[in-house]
N, C-alpha and C positions, 0 to 999 in steps of 0.2 A: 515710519518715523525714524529719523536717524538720531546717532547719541547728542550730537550736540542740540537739535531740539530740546530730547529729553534732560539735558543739562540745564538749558535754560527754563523750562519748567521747574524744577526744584529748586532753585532760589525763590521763583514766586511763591510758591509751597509753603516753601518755610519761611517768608515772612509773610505769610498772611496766617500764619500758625502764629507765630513770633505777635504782630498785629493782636490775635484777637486773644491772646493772655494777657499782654500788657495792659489792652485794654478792660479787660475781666478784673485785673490785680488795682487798676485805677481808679473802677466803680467802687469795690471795696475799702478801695484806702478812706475813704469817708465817713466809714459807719465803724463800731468796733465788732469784730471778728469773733470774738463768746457770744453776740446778740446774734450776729447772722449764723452761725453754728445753732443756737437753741430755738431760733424762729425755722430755718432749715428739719431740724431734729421734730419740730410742734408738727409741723404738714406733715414731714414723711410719717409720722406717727398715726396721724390723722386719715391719710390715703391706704396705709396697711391697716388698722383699724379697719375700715370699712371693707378692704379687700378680706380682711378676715370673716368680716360678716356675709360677703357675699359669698364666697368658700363655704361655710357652715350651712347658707340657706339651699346653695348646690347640691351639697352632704346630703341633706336631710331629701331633698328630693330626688336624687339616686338612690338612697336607699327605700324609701316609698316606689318609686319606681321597681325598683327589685324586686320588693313584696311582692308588687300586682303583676311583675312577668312572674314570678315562683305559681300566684294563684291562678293565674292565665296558663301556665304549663301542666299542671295539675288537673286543671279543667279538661284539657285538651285531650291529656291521656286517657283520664273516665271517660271521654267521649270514644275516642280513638278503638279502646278496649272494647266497648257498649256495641258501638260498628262493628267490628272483629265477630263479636260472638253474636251478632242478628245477620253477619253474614256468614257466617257456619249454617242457622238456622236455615237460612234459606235458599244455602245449597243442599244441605238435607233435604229439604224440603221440596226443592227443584228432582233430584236422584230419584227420592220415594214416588215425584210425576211420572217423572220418565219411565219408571219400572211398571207402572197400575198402565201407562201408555201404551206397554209394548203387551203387556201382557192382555188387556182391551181389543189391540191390532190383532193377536196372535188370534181372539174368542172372533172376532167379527169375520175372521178370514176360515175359522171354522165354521161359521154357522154360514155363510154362503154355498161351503163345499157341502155340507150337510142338506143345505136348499139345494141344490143342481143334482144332488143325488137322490132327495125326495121327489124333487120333480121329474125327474128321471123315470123314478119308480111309479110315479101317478101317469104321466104317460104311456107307459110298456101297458100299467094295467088296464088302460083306458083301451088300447091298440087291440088288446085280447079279449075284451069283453064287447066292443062291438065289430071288431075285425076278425074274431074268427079263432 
């Protein structure tokens, strides 16, 4: 865009600024000016009013909401805790296996050697009593 464009744009600018005051100031010139001030003043009063009541009924529902995230986080933790200590439990609980486990392997792996030596020993005997 070169400047003289933009020159001639702003005179149309500014009367069509110019335009739609005069015409704003000419709808007015017919009515008196205290009546459209207090009829003006009635709505806006009227529209804030109402925006005040919506605000309040927001209010009251953020704070009910709050409540129920406080009783909702509350909950969560007694759960969270409850979890915690049933799973303490049942790694305990899991340890105490594992140890009766090893210590079961340890007995089972005895009583085999115990068998291979018994049988060991019933055979020799068997060998010498009908072998000679």
């Amino acid at each position: 865009m070169t400047e003289k464009d933009n020159l001639e744009k702003k005179p149309g600018l500014v009367q069509k600024s110019k335009g739609l005051i005069d015409s704003a100031v000419s709808s007015l010139k017919g009515q008196d000016v205290g009546d459209l001030v207090e009829k003006y003043t009635e709505e806006v009063t009227l529209v804030l009013e109402g925006m005040s009541e919506d605000f309040n009924r927001m209010d009251e529902r953020q704070k009910s909401g709050d409540a129920r995230m406080t009783i909702l986080e509350e909950a969560v933790r007694t759960q969270l805790s409850d979890l915690a200590e049933e799973n303490l439990r049942l790694q305990r609980r899991v340890e105490t296996l594992q140890t009766k486990a090893k210590k079961d392997s340890a007995l089972g792996k005895l009583v085999w050697i115990v068998g291979v030596f018994c049988s060991a020993w019933v055979i020799t005997a068997l060998l010498k009593f009908f072998g000679g």
